[in-house]
DRENDO-1510 file (C-alpha; in Angstrom, 1 decimal, always signed):
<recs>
REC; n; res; u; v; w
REC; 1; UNK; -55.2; +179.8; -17.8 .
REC; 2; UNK; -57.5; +179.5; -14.8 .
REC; 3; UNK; -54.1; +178.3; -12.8 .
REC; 4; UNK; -51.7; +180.8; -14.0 .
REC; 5; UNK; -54.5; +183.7; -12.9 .
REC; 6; UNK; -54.7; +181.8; -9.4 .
REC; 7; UNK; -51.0; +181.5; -8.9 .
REC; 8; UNK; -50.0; +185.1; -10.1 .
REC; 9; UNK; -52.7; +186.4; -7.8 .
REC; 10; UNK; -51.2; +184.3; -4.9 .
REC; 11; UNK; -47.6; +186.1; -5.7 .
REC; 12; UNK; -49.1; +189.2; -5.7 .
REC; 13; UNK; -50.4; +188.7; -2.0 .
REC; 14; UNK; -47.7; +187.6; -0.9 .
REC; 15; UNK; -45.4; +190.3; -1.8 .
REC; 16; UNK; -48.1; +193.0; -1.2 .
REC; 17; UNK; -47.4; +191.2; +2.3 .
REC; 18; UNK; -44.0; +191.5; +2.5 .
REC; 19; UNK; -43.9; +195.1; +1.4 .
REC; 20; UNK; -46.5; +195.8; +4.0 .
REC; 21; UNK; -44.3; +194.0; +6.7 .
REC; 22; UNK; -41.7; +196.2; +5.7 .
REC; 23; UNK; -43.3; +199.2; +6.3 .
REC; 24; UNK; -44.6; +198.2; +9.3 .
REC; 25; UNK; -41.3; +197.6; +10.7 .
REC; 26; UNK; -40.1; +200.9; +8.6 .
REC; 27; UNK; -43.2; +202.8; +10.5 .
REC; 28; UNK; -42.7; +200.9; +14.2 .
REC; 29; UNK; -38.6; +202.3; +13.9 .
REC; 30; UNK; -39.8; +206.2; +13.7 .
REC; 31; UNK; -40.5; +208.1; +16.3 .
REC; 32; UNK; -42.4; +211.0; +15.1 .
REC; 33; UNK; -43.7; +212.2; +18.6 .
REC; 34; UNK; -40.4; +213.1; +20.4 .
REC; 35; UNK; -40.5; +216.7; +21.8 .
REC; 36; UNK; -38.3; +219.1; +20.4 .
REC; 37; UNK; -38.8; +222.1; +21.9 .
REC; 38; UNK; -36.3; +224.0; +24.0 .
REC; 39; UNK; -37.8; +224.3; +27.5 .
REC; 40; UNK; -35.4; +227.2; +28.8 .
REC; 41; UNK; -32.2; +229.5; +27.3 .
REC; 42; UNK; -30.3; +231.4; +29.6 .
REC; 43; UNK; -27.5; +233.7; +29.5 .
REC; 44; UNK; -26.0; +234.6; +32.3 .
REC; 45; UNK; -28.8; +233.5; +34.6 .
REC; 46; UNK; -31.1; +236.2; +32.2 .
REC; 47; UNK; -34.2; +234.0; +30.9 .
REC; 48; UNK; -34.9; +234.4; +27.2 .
REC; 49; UNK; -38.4; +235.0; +26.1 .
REC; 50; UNK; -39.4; +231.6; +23.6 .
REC; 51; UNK; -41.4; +231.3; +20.4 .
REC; 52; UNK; -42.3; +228.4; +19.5 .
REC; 53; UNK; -44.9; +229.7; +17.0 .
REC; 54; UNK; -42.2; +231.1; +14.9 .
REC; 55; UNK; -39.0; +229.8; +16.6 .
REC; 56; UNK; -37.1; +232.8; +18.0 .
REC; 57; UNK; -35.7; +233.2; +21.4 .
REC; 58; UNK; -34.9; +236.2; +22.6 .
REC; 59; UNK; -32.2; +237.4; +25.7 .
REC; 60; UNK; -31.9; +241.1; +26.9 .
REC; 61; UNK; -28.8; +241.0; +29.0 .
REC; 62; UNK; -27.5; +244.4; +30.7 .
REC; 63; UNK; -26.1; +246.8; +28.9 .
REC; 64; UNK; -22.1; +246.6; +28.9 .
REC; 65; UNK; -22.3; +242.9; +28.5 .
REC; 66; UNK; -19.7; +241.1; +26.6 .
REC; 67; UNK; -21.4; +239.4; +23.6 .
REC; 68; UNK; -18.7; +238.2; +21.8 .
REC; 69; UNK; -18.5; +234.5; +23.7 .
REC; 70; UNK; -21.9; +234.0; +25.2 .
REC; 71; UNK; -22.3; +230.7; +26.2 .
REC; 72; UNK; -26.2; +230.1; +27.2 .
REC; 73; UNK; -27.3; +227.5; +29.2 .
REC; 74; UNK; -30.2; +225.5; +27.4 .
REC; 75; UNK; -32.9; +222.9; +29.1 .
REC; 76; UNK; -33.7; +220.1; +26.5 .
REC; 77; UNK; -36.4; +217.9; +26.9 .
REC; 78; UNK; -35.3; +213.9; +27.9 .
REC; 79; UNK; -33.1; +212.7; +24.9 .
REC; 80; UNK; -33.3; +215.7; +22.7 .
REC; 81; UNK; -29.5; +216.9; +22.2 .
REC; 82; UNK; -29.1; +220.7; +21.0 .
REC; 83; UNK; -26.7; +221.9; +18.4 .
REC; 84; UNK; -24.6; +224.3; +19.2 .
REC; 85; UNK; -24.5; +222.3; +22.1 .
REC; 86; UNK; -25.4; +223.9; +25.5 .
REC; 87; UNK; -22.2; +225.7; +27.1 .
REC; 88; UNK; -20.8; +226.2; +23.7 .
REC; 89; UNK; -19.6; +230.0; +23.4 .
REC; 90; UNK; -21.1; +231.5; +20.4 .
REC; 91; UNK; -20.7; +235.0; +19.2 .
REC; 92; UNK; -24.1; +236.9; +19.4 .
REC; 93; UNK; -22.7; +240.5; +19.1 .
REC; 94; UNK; -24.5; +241.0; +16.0 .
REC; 95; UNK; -27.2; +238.3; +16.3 .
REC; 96; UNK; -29.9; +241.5; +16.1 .
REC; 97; UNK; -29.6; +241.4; +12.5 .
REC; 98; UNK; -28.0; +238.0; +12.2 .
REC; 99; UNK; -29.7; +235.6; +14.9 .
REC; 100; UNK; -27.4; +232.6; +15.7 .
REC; 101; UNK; -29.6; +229.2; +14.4 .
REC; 102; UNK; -29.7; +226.5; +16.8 .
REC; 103; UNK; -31.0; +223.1; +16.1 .
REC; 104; UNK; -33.0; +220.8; +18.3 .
REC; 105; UNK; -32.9; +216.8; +17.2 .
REC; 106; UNK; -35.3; +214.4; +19.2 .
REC; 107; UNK; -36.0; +210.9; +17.7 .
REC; 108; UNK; -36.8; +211.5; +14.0 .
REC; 109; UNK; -37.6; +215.3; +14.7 .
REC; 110; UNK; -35.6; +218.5; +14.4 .
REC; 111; UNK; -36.8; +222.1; +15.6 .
REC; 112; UNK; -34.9; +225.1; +14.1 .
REC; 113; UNK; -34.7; +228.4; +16.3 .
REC; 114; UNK; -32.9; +231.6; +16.0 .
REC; 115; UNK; -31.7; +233.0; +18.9 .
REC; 116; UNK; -30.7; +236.7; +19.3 .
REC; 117; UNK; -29.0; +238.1; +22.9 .
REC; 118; UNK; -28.6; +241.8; +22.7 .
REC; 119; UNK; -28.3; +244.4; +25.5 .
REC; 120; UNK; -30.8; +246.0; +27.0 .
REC; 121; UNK; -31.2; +249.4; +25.1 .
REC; 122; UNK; -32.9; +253.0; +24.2 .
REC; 123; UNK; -32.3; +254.7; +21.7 .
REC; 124; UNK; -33.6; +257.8; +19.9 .
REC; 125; UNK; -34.5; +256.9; +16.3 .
REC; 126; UNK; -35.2; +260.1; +14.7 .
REC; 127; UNK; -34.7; +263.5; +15.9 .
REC; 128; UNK; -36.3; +266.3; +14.1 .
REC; 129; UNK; -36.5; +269.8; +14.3 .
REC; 130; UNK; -38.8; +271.7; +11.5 .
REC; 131; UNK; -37.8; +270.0; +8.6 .
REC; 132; UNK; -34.5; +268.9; +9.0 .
REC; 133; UNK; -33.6; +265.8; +10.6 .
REC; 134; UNK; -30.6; +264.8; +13.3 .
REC; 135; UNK; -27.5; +262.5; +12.0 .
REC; 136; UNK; -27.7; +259.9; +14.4 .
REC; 137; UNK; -24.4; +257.9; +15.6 .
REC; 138; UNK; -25.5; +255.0; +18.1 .
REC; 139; UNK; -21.9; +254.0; +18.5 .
REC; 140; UNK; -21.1; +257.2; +20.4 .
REC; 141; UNK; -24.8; +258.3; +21.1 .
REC; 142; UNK; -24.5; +261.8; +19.4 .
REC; 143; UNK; -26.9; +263.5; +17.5 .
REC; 144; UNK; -25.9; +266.2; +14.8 .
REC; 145; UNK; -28.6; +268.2; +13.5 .
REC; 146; UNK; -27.9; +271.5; +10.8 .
REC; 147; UNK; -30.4; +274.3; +10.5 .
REC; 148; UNK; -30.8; +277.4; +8.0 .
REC; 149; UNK; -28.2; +280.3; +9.1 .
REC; 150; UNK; -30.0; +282.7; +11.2 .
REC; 151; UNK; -32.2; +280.5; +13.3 .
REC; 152; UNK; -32.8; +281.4; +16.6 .
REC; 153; UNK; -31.5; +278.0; +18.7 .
REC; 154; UNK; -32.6; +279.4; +22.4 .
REC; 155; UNK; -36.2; +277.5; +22.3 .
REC; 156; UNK; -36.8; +274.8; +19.8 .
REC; 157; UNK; -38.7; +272.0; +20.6 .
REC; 158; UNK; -38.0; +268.6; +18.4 .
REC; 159; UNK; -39.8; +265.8; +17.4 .
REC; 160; UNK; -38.1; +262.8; +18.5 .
REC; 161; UNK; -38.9; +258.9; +18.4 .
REC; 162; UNK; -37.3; +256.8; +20.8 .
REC; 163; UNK; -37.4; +253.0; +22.0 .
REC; 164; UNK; -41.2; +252.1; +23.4 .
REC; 165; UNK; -41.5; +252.1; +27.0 .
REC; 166; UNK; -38.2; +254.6; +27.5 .
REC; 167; UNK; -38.7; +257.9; +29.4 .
REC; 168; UNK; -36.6; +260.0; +28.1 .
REC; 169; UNK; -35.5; +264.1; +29.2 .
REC; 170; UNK; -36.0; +266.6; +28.8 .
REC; 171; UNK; -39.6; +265.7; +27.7 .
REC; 172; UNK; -41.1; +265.7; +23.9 .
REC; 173; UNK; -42.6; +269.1; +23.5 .
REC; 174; UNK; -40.4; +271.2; +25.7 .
REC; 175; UNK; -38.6; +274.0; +24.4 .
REC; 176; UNK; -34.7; +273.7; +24.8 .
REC; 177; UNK; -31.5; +276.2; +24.2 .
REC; 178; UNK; -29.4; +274.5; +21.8 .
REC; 179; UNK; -27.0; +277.4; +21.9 .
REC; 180; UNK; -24.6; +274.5; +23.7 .
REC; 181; UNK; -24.4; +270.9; +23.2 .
REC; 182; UNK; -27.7; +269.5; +24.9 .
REC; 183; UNK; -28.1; +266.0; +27.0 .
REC; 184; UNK; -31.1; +263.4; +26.2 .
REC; 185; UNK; -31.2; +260.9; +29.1 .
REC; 186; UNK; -33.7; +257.9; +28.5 .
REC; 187; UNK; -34.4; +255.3; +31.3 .
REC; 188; UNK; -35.5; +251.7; +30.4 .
REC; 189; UNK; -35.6; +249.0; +32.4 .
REC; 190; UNK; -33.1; +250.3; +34.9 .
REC; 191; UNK; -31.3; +251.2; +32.7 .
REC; 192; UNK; -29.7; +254.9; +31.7 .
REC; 193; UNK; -28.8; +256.2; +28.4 .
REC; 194; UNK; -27.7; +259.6; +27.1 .
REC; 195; UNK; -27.2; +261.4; +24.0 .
REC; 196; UNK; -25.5; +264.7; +22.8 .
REC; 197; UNK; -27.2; +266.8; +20.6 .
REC; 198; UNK; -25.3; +269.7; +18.7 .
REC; 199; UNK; -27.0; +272.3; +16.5 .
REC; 200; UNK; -24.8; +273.5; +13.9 .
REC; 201; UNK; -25.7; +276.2; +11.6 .
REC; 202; UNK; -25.6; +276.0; +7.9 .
REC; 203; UNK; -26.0; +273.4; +5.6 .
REC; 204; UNK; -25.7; +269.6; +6.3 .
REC; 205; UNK; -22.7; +268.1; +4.5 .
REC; 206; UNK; -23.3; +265.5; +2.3 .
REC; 207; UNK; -21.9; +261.6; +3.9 .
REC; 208; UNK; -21.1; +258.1; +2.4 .
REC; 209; UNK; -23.8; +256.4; +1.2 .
REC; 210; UNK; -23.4; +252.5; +2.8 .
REC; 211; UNK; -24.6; +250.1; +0.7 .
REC; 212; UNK; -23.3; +246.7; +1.6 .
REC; 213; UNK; -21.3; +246.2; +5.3 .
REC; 214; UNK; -22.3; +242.5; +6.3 .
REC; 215; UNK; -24.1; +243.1; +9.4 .
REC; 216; UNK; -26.9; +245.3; +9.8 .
REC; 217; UNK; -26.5; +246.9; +6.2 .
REC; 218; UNK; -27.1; +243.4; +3.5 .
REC; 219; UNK; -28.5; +243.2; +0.4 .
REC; 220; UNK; -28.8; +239.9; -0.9 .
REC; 221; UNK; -26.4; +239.5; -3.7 .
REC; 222; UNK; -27.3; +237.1; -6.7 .
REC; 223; UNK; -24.9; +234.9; -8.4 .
REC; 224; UNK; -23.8; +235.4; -11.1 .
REC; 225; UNK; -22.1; +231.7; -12.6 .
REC; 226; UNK; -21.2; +231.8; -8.5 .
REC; 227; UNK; -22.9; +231.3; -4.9 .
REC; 228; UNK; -22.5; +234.3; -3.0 .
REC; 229; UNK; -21.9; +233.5; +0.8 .
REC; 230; UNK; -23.3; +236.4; +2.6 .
REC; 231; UNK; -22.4; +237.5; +5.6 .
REC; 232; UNK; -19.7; +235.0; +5.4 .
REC; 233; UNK; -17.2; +235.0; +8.8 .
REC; 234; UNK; -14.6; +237.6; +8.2 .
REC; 235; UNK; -10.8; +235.8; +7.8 .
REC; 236; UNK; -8.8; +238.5; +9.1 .
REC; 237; UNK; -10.8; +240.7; +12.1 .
REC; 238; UNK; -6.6; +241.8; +12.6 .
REC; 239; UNK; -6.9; +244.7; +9.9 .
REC; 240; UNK; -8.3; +247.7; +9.0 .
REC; 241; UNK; -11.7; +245.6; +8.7 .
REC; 242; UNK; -12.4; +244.2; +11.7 .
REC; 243; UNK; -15.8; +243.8; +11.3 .
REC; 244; UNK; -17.6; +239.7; +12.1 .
REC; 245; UNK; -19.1; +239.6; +8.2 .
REC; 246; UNK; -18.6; +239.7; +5.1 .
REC; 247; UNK; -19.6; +238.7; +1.0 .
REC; 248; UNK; -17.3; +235.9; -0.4 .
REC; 249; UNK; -17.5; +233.7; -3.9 .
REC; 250; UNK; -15.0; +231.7; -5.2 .
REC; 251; UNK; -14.3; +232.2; -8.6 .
REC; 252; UNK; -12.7; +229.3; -11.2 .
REC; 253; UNK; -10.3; +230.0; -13.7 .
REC; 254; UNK; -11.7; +227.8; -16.0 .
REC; 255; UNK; -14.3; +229.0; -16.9 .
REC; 256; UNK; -13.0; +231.5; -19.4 .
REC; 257; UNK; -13.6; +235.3; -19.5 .
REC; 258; UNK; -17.3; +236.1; -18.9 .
REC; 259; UNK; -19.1; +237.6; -15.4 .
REC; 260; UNK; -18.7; +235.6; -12.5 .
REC; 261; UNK; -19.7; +237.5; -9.8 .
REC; 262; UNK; -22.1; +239.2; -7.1 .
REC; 263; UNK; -24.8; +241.6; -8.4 .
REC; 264; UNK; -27.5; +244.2; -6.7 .
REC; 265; UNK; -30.2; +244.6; -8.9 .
REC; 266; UNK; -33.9; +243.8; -9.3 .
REC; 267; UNK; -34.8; +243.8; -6.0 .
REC; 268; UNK; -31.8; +245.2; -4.6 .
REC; 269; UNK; -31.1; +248.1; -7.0 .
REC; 270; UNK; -29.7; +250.7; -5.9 .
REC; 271; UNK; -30.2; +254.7; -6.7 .
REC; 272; UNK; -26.7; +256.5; -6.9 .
REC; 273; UNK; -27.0; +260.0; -9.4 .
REC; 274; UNK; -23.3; +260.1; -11.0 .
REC; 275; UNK; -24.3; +263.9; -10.1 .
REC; 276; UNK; -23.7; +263.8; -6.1 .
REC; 277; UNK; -21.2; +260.4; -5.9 .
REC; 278; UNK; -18.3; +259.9; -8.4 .
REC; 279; UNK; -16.6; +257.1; -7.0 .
REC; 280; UNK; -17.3; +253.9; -5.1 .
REC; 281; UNK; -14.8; +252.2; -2.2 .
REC; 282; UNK; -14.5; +248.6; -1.2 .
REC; 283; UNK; -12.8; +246.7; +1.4 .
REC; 284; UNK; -11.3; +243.8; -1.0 .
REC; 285; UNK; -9.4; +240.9; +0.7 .
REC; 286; UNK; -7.7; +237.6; -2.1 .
REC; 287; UNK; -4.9; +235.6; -1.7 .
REC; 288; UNK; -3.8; +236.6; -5.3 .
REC; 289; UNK; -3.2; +240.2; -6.5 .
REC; 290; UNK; -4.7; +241.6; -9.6 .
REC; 291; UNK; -7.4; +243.7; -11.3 .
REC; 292; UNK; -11.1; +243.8; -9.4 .
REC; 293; UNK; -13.6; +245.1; -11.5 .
REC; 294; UNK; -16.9; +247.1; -10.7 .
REC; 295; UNK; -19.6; +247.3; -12.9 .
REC; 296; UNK; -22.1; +249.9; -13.2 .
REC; 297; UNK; -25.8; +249.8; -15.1 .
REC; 298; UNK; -29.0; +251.6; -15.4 .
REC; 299; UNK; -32.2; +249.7; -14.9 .
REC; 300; UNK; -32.3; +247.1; -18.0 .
REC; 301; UNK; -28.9; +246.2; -18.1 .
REC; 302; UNK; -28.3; +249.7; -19.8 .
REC; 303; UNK; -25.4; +252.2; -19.9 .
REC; 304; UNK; -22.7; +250.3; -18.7 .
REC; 305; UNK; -19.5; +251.5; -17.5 .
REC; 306; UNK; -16.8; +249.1; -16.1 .
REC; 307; UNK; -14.5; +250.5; -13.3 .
REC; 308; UNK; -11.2; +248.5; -12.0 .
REC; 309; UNK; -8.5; +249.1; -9.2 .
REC; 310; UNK; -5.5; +246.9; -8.3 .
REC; 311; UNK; -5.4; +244.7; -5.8 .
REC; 312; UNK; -1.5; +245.1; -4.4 .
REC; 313; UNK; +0.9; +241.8; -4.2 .
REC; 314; UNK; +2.1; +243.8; -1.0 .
REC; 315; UNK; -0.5; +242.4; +1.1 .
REC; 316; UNK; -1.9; +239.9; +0.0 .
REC; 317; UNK; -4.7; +238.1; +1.9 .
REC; 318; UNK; -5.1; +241.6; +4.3 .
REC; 319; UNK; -8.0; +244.0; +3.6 .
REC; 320; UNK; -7.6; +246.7; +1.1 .
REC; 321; UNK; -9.5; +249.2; +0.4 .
REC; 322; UNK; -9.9; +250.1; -3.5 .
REC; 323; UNK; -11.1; +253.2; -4.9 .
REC; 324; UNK; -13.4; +252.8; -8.3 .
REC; 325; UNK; -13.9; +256.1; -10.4 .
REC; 326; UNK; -17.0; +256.7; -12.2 .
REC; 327; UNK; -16.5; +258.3; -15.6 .
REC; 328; UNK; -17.2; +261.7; -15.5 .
REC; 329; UNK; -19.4; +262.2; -18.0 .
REC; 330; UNK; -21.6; +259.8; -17.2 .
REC; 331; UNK; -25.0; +261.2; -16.6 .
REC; 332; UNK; -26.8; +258.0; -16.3 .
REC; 333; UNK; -28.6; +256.7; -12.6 .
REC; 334; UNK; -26.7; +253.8; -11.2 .
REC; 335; UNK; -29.6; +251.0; -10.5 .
REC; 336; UNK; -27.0; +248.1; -10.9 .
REC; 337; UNK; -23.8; +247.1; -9.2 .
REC; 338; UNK; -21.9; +244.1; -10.1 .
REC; 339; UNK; -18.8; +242.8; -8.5 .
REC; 340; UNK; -16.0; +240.6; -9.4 .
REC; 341; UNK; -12.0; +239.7; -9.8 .
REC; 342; UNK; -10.9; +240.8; -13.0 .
REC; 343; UNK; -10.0; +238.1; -15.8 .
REC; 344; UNK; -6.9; +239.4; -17.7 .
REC; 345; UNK; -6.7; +238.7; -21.3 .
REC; 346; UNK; -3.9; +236.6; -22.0 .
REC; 347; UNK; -2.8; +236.4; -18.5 .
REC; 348; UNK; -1.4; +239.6; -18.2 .
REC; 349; UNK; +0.0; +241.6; -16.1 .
REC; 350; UNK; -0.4; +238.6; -14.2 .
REC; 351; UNK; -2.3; +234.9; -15.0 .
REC; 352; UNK; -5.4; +234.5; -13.3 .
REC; 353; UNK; -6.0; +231.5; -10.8 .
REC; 354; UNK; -9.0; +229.8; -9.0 .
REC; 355; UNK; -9.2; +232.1; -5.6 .
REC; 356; UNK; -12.0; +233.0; -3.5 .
REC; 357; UNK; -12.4; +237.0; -3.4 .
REC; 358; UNK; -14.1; +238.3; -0.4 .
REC; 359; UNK; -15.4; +242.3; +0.2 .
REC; 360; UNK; -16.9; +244.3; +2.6 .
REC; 361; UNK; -18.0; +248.0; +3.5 .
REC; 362; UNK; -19.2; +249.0; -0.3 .
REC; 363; UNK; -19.7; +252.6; -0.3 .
REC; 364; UNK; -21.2; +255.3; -2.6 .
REC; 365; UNK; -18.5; +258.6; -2.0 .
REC; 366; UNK; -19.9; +262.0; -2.9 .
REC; 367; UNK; -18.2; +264.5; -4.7 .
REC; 368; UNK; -16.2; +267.7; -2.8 .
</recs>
């Protein structure tokens, strides 16, 4: 017995060597000390400012600039490779709310960054006068504000919140006649910006309520059987939504009638009253034509109401956008909104087929 202990003992040391050999060789083959941290990331010769603590880089270029096919220019420390690669057009026109991730690989290391180039800009936030506020447009830099019938526009004197560091004029404070359109102007960083502001008497009209667009509007949407891609790249920019992003599932055929689709709730509820909106629209772009179906809860999963439109077979794979009527005696608050292709029994009108379904620009309408 004495034997067998000494020669089992023996084999144990030896391959408690040979396993230690390997790892040694395993461990010599890493190299865990390679630097992977972007030294510089220019666009346009314009230096981007670089955080490493939480790995962002950020690029103000001049306003006007073309952000559609940036290509920046990245130093890389000795051996470290960059991916998208250096000289690579991207598209960073809405990189603000969607920063473009690149990668940095360096041995055995990686270093993750996201990477926003925007245009230098002001802009006036909110613009209040008493207790109404201003409808702000940034894309044509006007400013709409409705007061009670009556008021006296010759000297008013808003509140108003603009970028930090802007100037802006006339100055916070001042009294202004409104009685014709008025000019802001705000100067940042050499830059010049202006705004119209119109004061229209009577009662502000009631607007689209935006719930989902893909870019700077995007509630996370769970799955429901599916993975919802979101913002997913837009497959046709060519129609009447021309926008970069999207939401996009695909969803099987064979996995019998049920719910396979995209849903806001829980955290991402919404808070539409049936008594101001009483319909929904949504850009909808399939391959296949056929029913898409909206439905409608309360908080719990409660007073559901199911809403479908037809997707056309005249143009297919082209954005449509599909009008969804909510019943009109419903009373109940929509919390819930849950998205999907329609399964029809039987296969009628028309059989359904695995196809990925892809919508954008989700809208609450309000009643005339």
């Amino acid at each position: 017995m004495k034997t067998l202990k000494n020669i089992s003992l023996t084999l144990i040391i030896f391959l408690g060597g040979i396993f230690t050999a390997c790892n040694d060789n395993k461990g010599d083959s890493l190299d865990l000390t390679a630097d992977v941290d972007i030294l510089s990331f220019k666009v346009n010769n314009v230096e981007g400012a670089i955080n490493n603590d939480n790995g962002t880089i950020t690029v103000l270029v001049p306003s006007g600039t073309d952000l559609s096919a940036v290509a920046p220019v990245i130093g890389l420390p000795a051996n470290a490779t960059v991916s998208p690669a250096s000289g690579e057009a991207q598209n960073f026109t809405f990189s603000a709310n969607t920063p473009i991730e690149y990668r940095v690989f360096n041995g055995n290391l990686y270093n993750t960054y996201r990477v926003t180039v925007m245009e230098i800009k002001a802009e006036i936030t909110s613009f209040r006068i008493g207790n109404r506020n201003g409808i702000i447009n940034q894309d044509d830099n006007s400013i709409v504000i409705y007061l009670p019938e009556g008021t006296d526009v010759t000297a008013l004197s808003p509140v108003i919140e603009y970028t930090d560091g802007a100037v802006i004029s006339p100055e916070p404070g001042s009294f202004v006649d409104f009685t014709s359109p008025v000019t802001y102007t705000l100067t940042y960083q050499g830059e010049t910006f202006t705004y119209s502001v119109t004061v229209i008497p009577g009662e502000e009209p009631k607007l689209p309520l935006l719930i989902y667009n893909g870019e700077n509007i995007v509630p996370h949407w769970d799955g429901l059987v599916v993975t919802i891609d979101s913002p997913y790249p837009n497959p046709n920019t060519g129609g009447i939504n021309n926008t970069p992003f999207c939401a996009s599932f695909i969803r099987d055929a064979v996995t019998g009638e049920g719910w396979h689709g995209g849903a806001l709730w829980n955290n991402n509820k919404v808070n539409i009253n049936p008594a101001e909106y009483d319909r929904f629209s949504v850009m909808i772009l399939k391959e296949v034509a056929g029913d898409v179906q909206i439905e409608i809860q309360s908080d719990g999963e409660t007073n559901k109401d199911w809403l479908r439109a037809w997707y056309s077979e005249d143009h297919l794979g082209e954005w449509q956008e599909l009008v969804f009527n909510i019943p009109e005696n419903r009373t109940a608050i929509i919390n819930n909104i849950l998205v999907m292709p329609h399964e029809h029994p039987n296969g009628e009108p028309v059989a359904f087929t695995t196809h990925r379904m892809y919508w954008d620009e989700l809208k609450a309408i309000p009643k005339n």
